[in-house]
N, C-alpha and C positions, 0 to 999 in steps of 0.2 A: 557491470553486471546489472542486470534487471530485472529488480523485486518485484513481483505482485502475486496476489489471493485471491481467491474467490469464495463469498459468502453472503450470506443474508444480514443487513444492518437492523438488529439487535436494539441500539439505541445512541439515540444522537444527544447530546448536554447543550445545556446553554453555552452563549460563544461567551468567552472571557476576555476582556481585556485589559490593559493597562499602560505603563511607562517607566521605557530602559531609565537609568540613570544619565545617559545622555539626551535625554528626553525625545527619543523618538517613539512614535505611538505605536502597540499592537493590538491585534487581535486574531485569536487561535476556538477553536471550534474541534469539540472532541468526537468521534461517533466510534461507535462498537459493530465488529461483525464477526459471525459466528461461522465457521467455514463447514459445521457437520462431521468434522473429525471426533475420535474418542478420546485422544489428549490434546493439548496447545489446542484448541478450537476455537478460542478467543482472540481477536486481535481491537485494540484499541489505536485507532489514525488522529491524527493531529491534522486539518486544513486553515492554515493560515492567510488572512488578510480579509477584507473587507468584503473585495469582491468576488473571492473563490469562496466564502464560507455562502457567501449570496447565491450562486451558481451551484453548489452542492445541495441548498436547500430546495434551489427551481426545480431538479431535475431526481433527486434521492428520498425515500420515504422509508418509514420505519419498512421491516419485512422485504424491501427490494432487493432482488438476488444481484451483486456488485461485483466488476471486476476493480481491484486496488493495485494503482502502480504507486511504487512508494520510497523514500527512501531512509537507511537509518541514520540517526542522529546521536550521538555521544558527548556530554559533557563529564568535565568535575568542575563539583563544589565540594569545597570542606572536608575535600578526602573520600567524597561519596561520587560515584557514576548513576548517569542516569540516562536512560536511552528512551529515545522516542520514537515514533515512524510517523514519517512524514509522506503525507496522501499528496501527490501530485498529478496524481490523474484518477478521476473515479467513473465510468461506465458502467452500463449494463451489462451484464456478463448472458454468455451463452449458455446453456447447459454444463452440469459439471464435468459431462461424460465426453461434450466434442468440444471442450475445450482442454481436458487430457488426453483426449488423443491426438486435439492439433499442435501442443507441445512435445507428445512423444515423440511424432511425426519429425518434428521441427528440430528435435535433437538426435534424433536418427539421419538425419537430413547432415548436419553437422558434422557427427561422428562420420560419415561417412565421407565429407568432403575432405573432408580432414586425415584418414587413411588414405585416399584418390593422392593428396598432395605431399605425401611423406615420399621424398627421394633416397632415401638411404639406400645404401647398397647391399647394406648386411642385414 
């Protein structure tokens, strides 16, 4: 399945980093984007590594309207879960307007090949 949003970046955090207990190095870069809706409008993405948080700062600015492909992340610790979304593709997005109508399209599209290919008999 294929996560993504479209909204305006709100706000980017400093990148954090650190080291696993096996000592391999990270680094994760937080940004915020606001999709315009009146509930859940928020979403907070995680881009990890050096040179993807490098690449999202080349090309992404506070206010830039973004399309976010992403995916979710679930851990436990200590009895507690905690999910994350992970940003692995970030673009310029289109309008909000022709880009739900090129998903409607695209799931109309779907539904419909989808009915075409049902052999049933009954």
């Amino acid at each position: 399945m294929e996560l993504s949003v479209i909204g305006r970046i709100t706000k980017v955090l400093p990148p954090q980093s650190g080291t696993t207990k096996s000592g391999t190095k990270w680094t994760k870069m937080t940004f915020v984007i606001d999709n315009g809706e009146q509930y859940n409008n928020m979403f907070a993405f995680e881009v990890w590594k050096d040179d993807k948080i490098m690449a999202f700062n080349q090309h992404n600015n506070v206010g830039d309207l973004v399309l976010v492909y992403f995916n979710v992340d679930c851990n436990e610790f200590n009895g507690k879960f905690y999910t994350n979304l992970k940003a692995w593709k970030v673009s310029e997005a289109e309008s909000k307007r022709a880009y739900k109508e090129r998903k409607d399209a695209s799931l109309e599209l779907e539904t419909q090949t989808y009915l075409e290919e049902d052999d049933v008999p009954f």
